[in-house]
N, C-alpha and C positions, 0 to 999 in steps of 0.2 A: 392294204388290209390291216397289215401291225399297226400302223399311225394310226387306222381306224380304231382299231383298238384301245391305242395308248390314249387316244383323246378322248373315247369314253369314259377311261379310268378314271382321266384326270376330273371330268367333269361330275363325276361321281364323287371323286374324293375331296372336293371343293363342297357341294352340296352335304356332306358329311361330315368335316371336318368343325363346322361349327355345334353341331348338335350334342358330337361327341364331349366337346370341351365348354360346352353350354355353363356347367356348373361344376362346383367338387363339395363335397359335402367335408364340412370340417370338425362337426362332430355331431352324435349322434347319440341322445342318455335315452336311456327304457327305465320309466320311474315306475315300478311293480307295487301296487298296493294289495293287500291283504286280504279283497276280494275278489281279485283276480283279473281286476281292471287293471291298462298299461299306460302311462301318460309317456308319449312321444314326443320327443323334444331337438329339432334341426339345426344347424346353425349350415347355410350355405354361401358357398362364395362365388359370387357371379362375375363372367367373364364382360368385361369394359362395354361390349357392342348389345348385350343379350336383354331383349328387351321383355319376354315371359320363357319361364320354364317350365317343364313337365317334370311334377316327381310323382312315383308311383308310390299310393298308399300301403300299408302294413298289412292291416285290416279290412272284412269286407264291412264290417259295420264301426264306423268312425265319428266321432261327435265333437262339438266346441273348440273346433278351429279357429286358431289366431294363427294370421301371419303378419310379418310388421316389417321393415329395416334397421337398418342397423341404428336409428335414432328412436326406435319407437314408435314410426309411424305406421299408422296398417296399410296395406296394401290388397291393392283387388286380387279376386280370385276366382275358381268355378272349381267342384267337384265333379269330373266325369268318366266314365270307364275304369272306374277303380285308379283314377290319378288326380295330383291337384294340380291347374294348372293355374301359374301365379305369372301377374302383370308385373313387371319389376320397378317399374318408370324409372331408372336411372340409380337403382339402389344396387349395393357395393354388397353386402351381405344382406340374408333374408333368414330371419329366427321364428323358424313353424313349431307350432305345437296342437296336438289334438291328444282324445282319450281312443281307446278300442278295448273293446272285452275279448279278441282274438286271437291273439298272440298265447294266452293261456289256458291250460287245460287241467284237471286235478282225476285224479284214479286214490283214493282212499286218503290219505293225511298228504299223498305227495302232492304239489302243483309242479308244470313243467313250462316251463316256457321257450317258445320256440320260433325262431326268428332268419329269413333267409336274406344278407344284404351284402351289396359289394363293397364295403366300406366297415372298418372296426368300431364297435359301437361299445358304451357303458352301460351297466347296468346296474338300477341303484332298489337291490332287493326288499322286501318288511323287514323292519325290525327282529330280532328274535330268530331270523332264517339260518336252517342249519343247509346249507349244500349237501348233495346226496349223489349227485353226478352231472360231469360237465363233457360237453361233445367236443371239445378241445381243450390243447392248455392254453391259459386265459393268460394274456398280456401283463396287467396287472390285478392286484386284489387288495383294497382298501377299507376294511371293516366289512359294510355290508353293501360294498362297491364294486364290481367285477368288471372288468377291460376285457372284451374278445376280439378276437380275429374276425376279418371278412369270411362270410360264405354260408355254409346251412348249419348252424348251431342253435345248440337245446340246453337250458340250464335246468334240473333236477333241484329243488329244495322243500323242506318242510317250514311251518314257522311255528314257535313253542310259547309258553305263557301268554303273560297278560300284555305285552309292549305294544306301542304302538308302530304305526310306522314310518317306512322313509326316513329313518333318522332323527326323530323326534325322543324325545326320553322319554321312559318307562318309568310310569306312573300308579302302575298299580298297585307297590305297597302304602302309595299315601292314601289310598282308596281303600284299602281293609284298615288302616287306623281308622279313619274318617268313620265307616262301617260301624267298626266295635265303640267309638265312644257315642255316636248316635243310640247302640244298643244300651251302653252304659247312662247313657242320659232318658232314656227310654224306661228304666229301669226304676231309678232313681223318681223318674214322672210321674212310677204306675205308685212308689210305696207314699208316694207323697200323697196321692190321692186317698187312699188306701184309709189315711189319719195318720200318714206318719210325719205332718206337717206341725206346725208350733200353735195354728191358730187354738186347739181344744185346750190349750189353758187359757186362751183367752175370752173362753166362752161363760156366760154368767149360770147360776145354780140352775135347775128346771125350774124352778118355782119361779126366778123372776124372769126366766127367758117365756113361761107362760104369760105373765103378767103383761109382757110385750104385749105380744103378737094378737092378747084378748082384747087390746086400744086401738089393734088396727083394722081397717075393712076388708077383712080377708072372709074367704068360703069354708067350709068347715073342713072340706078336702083341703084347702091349701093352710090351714094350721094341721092336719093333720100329718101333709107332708114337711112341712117346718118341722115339728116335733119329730119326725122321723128323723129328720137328718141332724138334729141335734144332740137325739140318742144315738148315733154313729158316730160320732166327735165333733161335728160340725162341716164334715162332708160323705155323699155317698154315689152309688149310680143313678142315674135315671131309671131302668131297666129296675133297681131293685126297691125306689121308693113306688115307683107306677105299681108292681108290685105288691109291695105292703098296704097301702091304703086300696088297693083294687078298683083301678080304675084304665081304661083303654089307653090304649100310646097316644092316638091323636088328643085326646084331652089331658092327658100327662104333658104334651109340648106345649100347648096353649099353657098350661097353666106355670108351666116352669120358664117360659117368658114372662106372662106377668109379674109373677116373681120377681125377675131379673129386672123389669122395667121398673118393680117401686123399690129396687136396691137394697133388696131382702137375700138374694142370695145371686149368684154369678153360676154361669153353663160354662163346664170346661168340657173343651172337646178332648177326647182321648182316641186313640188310634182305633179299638174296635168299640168303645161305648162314650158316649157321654157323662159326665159327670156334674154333682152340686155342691155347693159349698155358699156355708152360710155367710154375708157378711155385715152381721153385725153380735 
């Protein structure tokens, strides 16, 4: 009856001994981005004989899986029962990576991230993240890098300003310059339009800029609105000559394209109106 016994054992711990030593995970990074997505990143080392492994997912909702060997080549696979289980065909290491929105959770400015595994894992927080509390002391801590232990831990952080993240530089005081001189060239566009441009010295007296415009084939609306705009310096709105001569917007555009087409005067676009300007 003991022999019966010990041989069951044995034949037990034969049948078990490889699944246990199937694989070892050699490392494991949690790439946390900023909305609270997790990119999961594997590096595992396969035992000589093991021709597919089971690992169990993170997440229950997981997306854009690649798995490859240690050359870059990919490798079959299937998602099922909350596991991925990979064909190995004779590959030495296998490098997985997918996203999951699981892992994280946020209650007012904090996000927490929270993670159950048998094996120390890194984690490569946003930018800008201040820590606020850790469910262990952490292995090591690299800027915005954390090293934990095996087991059921929880990372606690906020994240501040404008950075971006994972690592990438922070970029957003070149973005409020950018901002202000757009403003400042904006500015600059409106007084230009305005007649605070060079052309109205270059404009001739009324008397001969009448003389023109009465040799050319225009409508009496469109020498009207010439003269209008030449009494403004040589440029003004659309909105304010349609205006002065009294006439609808749809025939205000018609007309201030033909305009443009016999090279009497130029449409500038401006940010809330159009504008005109004479040129000649």
């Amino acid at each position: 009856m003991r022999l019966k016994s010990i041989g069951v054992f044995l034949i037990t711990l034969i049948f078990l001994i490889p699944w246990v030593s199937a694989y070892s995970v050699s490392s494991l990074v949690l790439t946390v981005y900023s909305d609270g997505y997790v990119k999961i990143n594997y590096e595992i080392a396969l035992a000589d004989y093991e021709s597919q492994i089971q690992l169990p997912l993170l997440g229950q909702h997981d997306e854009n899986f690649i798995v490859e060997d240690e050359n870059g080549n990919p490798l079959n696979f299937q998602v099922e029962n909350g596991s991925l289980l990979i064909y190995a065909d004779g590959a030495k290491l296998v490098n997985i990576s997918y996203y999951t929105p699981d892992l994280t959770s946020k209650q007012g400015i904090v996000w927490t991230l929270h993670i159950c595994t048998n094996s120390s894992f890194t984690v490569v927080l946003p930018a800008n993240s201040i820590v606020v509390d850790l469910s262990d002391i952490p292995l090591e801590i690299a800027g915005n890098s954390i090293k934990m232990p095996p087991g059921n831990q929880s990372i606690s952080y906020t994240i501040t300003g404008h950075g971006s993240v994972n690592g990438e530089s922070n970029k957003w005081p070149y973005f409020i310059v950018l901002e202000a001189v757009i403003a400042i060239l904006g500015v600059a566009y409106a007084i230009y339009l305005r007649g605070g441009g060079v052309l109205t010295k270059n404009l001739p007296t009324r008397e001969e800029f009448e003389r023109r415009i009465s040799n050319l084939e225009l409508t009496e609306e469109e020498k009207r609105a010439l003269l209008y705009i030449f009494d403004k310096g040589g440029r003004a709105s659309q909105a304010e000559v349609r205006e002065a001569i009294g006439i609808p917007k749809t025939t205000a555009w018609r007309m201030f394209k033909r305009l443009e087409r016999k090279g009497l005067l130029k449409i500038l676009r401006g940010r809330k109106e159009n504008w005109v300007e004479l040129r000649f």
